[in-house]
C-alpha positions as CSV (number, residue, x, y, z in Angstrom):
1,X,-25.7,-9.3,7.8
2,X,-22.4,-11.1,7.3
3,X,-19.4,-9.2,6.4
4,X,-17.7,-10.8,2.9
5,X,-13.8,-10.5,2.9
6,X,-13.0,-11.3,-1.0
7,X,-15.9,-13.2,-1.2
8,X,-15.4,-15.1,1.9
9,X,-17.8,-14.8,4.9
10,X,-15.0,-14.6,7.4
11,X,-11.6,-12.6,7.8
12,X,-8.7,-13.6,6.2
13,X,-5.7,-15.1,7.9
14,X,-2.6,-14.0,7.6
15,X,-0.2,-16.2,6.1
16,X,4.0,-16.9,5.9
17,X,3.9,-15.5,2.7
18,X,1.8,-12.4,4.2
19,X,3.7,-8.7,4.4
20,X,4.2,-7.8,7.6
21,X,6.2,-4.4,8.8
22,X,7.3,-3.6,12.7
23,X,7.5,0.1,13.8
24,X,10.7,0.7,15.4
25,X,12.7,3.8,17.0
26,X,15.9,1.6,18.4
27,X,18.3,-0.6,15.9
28,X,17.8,-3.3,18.7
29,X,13.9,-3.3,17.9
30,X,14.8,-3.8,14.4
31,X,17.2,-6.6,15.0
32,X,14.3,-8.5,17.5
33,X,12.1,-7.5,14.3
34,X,13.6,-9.5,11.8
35,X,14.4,-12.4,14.2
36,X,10.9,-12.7,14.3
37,X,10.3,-13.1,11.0
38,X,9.1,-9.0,10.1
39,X,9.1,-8.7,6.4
40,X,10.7,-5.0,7.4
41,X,10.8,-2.3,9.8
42,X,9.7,1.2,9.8
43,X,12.6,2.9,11.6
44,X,12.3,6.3,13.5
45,X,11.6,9.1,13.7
46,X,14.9,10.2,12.1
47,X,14.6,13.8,11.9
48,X,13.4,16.4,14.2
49,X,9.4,16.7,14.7
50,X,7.2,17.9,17.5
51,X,7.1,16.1,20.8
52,X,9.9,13.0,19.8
53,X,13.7,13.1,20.1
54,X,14.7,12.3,16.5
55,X,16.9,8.8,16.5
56,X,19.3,11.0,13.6
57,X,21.5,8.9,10.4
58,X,23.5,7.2,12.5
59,X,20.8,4.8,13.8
60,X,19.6,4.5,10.9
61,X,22.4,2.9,9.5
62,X,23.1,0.8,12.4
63,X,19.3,0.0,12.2
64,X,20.1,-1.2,8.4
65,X,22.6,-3.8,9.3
66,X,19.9,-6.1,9.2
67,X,18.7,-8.6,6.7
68,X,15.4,-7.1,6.3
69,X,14.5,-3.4,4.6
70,X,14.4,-0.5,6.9
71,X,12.6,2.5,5.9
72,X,13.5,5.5,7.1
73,X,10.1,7.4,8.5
74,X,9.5,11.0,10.7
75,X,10.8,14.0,9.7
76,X,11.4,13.2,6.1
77,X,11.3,16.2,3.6
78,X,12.2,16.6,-0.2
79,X,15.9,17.8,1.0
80,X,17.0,15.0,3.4
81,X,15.5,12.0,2.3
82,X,18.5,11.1,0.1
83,X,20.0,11.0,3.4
84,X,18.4,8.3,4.6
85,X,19.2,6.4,1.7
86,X,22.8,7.2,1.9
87,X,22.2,5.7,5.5
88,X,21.2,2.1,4.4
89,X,17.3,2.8,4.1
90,X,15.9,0.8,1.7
91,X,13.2,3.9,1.1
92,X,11.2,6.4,3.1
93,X,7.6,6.3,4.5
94,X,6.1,9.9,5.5
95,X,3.1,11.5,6.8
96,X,3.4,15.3,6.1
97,X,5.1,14.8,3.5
98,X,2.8,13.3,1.4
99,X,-0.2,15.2,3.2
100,X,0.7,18.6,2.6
101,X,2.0,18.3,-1.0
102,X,0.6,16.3,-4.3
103,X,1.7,13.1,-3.6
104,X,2.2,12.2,-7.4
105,X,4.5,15.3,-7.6
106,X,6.3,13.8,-4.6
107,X,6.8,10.4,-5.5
108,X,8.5,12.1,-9.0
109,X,10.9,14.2,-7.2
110,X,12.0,11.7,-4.9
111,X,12.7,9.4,-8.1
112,X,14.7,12.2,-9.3
């Protein structure tokens, strides 16, 4: 049997009007991201977490000197991700974060 992709019988195509993000843990990854057209960049990790040396605020900022949105992602908790912000993130992204808590309760307190 065919697969159907919004009632198409093949997969769609991405686009130049299609959202595309680049993982990065180096501001130079996210300079080479946006040169190649990346719609953003997921930057980090930023804080401390098991097994990866954290890239810290610092490179973040330098990371958001770009022209595309940088979001701040590993190690991000309720008490340092207005940090990131402060940084030049345009938001956060996060795993545990949101697994480990109710996300609706999470998205509130980060909106203060």
């Amino acid at each position: 049997m065919d697969k159907v992709w919004g009632g198409h019988s093949c997969p769609p195509k991405l686009t130049t009007s299609s959202v595309i993000g680049v993982s990065c843990h180096s501001p130079a990854e996210v300079v080479e991201a946006a040169a190649r057209a990346a719609t953003f960049a997921v930057f980090g990790p930023i804080f401390e977490k098991k097994g990866a040396h954290p890239a810290g605020l610092k490179l973040l900022h330098e990371a958001c000197q770009t022209n595309i949105p940088v979001l701040a992602l590993g190690g991000i908790t309720l008490a340092n991700a207005d940090s990131c912000l402060a940084a030049g993130a345009a938001g956060i992204a996060a795993i545990r974060l949101f697994q480990d808590n109710d996300i609706a309760a999470v998205v509130q307190q980060l909106r203060g």
